[in-house]
C-alpha positions as CSV (number, residue, x, y, z in Angstrom):
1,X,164.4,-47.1,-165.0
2,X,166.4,-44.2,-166.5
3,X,166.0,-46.1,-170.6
4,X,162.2,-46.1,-169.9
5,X,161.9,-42.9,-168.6
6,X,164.3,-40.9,-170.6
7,X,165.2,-43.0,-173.4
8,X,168.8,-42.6,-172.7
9,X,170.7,-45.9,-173.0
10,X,172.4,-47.2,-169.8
11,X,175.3,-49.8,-169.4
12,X,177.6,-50.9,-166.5
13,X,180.9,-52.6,-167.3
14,X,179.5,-55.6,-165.1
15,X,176.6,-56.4,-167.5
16,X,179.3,-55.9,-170.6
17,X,181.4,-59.2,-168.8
18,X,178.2,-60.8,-167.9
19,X,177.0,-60.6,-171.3
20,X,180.3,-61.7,-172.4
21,X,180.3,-65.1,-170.2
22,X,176.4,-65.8,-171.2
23,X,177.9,-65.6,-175.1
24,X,180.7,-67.6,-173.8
25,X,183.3,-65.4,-175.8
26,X,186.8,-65.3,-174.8
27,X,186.8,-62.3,-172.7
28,X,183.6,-63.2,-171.0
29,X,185.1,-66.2,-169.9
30,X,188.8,-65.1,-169.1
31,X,186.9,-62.5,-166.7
32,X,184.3,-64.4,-164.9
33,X,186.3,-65.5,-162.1
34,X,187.8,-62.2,-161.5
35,X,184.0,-60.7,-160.9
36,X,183.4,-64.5,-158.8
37,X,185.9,-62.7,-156.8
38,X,184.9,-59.1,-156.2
39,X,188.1,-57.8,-158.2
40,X,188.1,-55.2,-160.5
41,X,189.0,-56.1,-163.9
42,X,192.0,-54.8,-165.8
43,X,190.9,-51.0,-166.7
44,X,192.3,-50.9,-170.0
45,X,189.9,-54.1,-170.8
46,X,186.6,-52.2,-169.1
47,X,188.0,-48.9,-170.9
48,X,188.0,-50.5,-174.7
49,X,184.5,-52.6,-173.5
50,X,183.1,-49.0,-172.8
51,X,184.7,-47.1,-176.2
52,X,183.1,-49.9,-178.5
53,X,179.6,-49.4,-176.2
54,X,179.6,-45.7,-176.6
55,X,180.3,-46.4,-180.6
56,X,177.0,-48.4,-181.0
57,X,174.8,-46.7,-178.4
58,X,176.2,-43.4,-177.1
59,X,175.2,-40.9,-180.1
60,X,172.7,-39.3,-178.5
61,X,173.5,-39.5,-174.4
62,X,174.2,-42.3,-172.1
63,X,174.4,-43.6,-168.8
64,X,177.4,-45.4,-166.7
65,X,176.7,-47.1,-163.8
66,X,179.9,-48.2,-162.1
67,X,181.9,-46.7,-164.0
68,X,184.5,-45.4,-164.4
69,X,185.7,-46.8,-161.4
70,X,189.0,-45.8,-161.0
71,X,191.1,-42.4,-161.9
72,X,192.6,-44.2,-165.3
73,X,189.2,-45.5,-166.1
74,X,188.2,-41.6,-166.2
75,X,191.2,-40.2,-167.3
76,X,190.8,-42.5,-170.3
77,X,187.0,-41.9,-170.7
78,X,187.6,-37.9,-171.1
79,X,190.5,-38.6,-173.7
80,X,187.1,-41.0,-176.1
81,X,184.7,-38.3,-175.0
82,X,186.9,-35.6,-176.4
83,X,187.6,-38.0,-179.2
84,X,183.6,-38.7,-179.8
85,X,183.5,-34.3,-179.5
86,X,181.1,-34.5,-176.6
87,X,182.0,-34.7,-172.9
88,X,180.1,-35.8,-168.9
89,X,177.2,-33.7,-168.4
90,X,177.1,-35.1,-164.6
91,X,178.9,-37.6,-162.4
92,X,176.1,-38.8,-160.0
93,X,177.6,-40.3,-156.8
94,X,175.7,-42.0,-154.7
95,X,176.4,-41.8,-151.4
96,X,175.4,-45.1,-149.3
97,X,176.5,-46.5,-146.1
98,X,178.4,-50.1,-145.8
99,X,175.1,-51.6,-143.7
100,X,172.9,-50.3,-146.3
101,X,175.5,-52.0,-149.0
102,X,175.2,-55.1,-147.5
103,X,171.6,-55.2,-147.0
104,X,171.2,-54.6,-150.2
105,X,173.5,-56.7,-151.8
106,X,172.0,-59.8,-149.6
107,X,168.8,-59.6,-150.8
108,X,169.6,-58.4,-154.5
109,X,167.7,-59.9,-157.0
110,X,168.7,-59.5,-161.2
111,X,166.5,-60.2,-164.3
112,X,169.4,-61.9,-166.3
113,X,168.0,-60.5,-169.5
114,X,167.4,-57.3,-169.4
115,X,169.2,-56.3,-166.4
116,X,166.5,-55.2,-164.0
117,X,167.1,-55.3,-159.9
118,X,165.2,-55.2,-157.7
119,X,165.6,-56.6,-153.7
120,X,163.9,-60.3,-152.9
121,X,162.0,-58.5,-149.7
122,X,159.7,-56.9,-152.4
123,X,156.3,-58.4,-151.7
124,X,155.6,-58.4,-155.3
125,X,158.4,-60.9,-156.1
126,X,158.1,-63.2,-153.3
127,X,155.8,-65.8,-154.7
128,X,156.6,-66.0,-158.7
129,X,160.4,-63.7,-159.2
130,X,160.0,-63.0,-162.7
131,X,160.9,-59.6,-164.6
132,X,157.9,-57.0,-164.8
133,X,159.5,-55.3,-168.2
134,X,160.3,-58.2,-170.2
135,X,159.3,-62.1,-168.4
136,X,162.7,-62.9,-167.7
137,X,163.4,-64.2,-165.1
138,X,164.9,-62.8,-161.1
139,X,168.3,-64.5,-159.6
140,X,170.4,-63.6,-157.3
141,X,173.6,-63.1,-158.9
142,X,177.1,-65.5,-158.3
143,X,178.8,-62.6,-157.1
144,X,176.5,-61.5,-154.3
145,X,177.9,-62.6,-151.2
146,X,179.7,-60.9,-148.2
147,X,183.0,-62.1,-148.9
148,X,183.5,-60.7,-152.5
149,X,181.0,-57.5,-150.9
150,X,184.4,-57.2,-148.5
151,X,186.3,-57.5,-151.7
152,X,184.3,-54.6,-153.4
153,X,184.3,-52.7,-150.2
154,X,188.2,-52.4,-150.2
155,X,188.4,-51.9,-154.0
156,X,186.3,-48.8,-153.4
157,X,187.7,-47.1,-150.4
158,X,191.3,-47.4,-151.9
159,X,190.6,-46.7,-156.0
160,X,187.1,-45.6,-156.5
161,X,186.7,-42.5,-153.6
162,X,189.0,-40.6,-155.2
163,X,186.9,-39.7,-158.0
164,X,184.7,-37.7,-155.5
165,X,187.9,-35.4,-155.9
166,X,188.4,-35.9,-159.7
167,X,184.6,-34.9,-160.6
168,X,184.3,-32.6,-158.1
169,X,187.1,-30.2,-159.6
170,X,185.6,-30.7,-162.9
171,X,182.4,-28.7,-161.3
172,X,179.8,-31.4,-162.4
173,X,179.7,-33.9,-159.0
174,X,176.2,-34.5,-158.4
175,X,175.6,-36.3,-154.6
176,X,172.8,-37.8,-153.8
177,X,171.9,-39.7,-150.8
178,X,171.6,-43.2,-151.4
179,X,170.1,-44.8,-148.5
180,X,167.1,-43.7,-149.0
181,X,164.6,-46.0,-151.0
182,X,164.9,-46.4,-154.7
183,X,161.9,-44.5,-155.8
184,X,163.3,-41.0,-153.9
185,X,167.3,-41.6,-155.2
186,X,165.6,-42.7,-158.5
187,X,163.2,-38.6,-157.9
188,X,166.9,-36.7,-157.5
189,X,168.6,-38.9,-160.1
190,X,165.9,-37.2,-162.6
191,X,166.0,-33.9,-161.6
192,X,169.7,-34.2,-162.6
193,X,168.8,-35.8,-165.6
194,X,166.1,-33.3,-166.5
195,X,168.1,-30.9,-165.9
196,X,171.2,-31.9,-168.7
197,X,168.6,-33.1,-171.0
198,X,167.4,-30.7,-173.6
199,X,163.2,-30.5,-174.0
């Protein structure tokens, strides 16, 4: 929503590896089972993933979501960002409660091609779950199920909260609440965005 609306080119290191496994390259494969899993993957691995993404795609602003995901994963994205002479405009957190993660999460659906998700109560994908940007087509993903979610769940309390703390003492922690449906989170999301993004 945010590349058709703004233009600005998002990634999340969890389409990087799932890229990676659909090519079948070495990392893609090496990695799969680690995301089967709910675990994080090594940062050093998601930090060079993300350094060679913003090289091709982050010239002229960009978009993370999930990451970083832990304090090295930032620490080492401010060291490239001060290396590409540019720096975070905002660190949007979402906040969202663990029943509304697992809701979610249950009823996720993905476009495996261009990344698109969207939930499988939406009436408009109940009878034919295909993509409404580009045809392909709406699965749930391999990784969607409670017991990696409890996996993910743990990961987060223990190495992703403290970046609340990290972001907030850099002055540009941006909260939004997350529970609410996509279309206002997606409203406050832009406002941020609008607001960092020269007319």
């Amino acid at each position: 929503m945010i590349t058709r609306q703004f233009g600005i080119p998002v990634t999340s290191p969890g389409a990087i590896l799932r890229r990676e496994k659909d090519l079948g390259t070495p990392l893609g494969l090496e990695t799969a089972e680690m995301l089967q899993r709910g675990d994080l993957v090594q940062d050093n691995t998601i930090v060079k993933l993300i350094e060679d993404w913003l090289h091709l795609h982050g010239g002229y602003g960009f978009v993370f979501d999930g990451f970083p995901r832990t304090l090295p994963q930032a620490e080492s994205l401010a060291l490239i960002l001060t290396g590409l002479k540019t720096s975070l405009d905002a660190a949007i957190w979402l906040d969202v409660s663990e029943e509304t993660v697992r809701a979610r999460i249950s009823g996720r659906l993905q476009c495996r091609t261009c990344g698109f998700t969207t939930s499988v109560d939406s009436a408009q994908f109940a009878n034919r779950p295909i993509c409404p940007y580009c045809e392909g087509r709406l699965e749930r993903r391999s990784d969607d199920d409670l017991g990696v979610l409890q996996t993910r769940l743990r990961e987060y309390n223990t190495k992703t909260q403290p970046l609340a703390e990290f972001y907030g003492k850099m002055s540009i922690l941006r909260k939004i609440d997350g529970n609410r449906d996509r279309d206002a989170v997606f409203a406050d999301i832009s406002r941020i965005i609008e607001d960092k993004v020269p007319a």
